[in-house]
C-alpha positions in Angstrom: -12.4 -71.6 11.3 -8.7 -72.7 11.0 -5.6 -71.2 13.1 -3.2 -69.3 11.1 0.2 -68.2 12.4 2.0 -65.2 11.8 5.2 -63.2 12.0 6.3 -60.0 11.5 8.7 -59.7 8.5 11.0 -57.8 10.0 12.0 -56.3 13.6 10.1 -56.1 16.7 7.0 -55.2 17.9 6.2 -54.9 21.9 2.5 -55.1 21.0 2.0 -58.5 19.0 5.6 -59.5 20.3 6.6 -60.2 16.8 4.4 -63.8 16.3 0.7 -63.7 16.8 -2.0 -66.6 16.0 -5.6 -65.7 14.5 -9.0 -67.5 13.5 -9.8 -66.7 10.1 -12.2 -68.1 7.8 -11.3 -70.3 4.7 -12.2 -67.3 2.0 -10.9 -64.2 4.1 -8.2 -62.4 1.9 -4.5 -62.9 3.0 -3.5 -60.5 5.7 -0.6 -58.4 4.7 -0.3 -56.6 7.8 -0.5 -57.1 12.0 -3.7 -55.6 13.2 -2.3 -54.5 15.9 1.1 -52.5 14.8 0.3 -52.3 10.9 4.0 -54.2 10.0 4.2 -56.1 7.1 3.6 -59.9 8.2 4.1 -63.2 6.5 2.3 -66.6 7.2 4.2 -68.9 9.0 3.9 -73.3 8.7 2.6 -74.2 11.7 2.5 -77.8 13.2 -0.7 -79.5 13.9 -2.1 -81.6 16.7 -2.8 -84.9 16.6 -3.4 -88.0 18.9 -0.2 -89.9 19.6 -2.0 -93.1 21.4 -5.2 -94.2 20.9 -6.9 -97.0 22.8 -9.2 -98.8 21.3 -13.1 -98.7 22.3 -14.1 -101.6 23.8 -17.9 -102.9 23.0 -19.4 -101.8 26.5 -17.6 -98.6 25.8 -18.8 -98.0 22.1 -22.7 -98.9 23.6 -22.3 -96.4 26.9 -21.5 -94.3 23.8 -24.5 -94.4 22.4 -23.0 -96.7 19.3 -24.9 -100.1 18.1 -22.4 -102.6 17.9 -22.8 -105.3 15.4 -21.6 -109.0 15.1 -20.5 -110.3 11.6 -22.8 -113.7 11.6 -22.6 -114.6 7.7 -21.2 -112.8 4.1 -23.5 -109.6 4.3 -25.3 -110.4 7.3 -24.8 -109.1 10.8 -26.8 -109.1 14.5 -27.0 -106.2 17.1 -24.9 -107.6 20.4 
């Protein structure tokens, strides 16, 4: 279930502090209003997180991995390592 962010469309609200995040499933309707203090709420773009630096897997790593790793011999044609 994806993360959606919210805010309340106006003022302030001690209870859901005025942003809240919730899970909610892909074909749930759009939420109108904070469960919490029944204001009106819009959705609000939220950033994402994603790997910055990735090392690449080294063979002995890909096989403690439980991965086969295969050698390119010929045009279609490859051996285990």
């Amino acid at each position: 279930m994806p993360l959606y962010e919210y805010e309340l469309r106006e003022g302030d609200c001690r209870v859901c502090g005025g942003t809240f995040t919730l899970r909610r499933p892909l074909n749930a309707p759009e939420l109108t209003q904070c469960p919490a203090c029944k204001k009106p709420v819009r959705k609000i773009i939220s950033g994402f997180s994603t790997p910055h630096k990735l090392k690449p897997l080294s063979i002995s790593d890909a096989k403690k991995a439980g991965f086969t790793v295969l050698k390119k011999v010929r045009k279609g044609e490859y051996e285990k390592q």
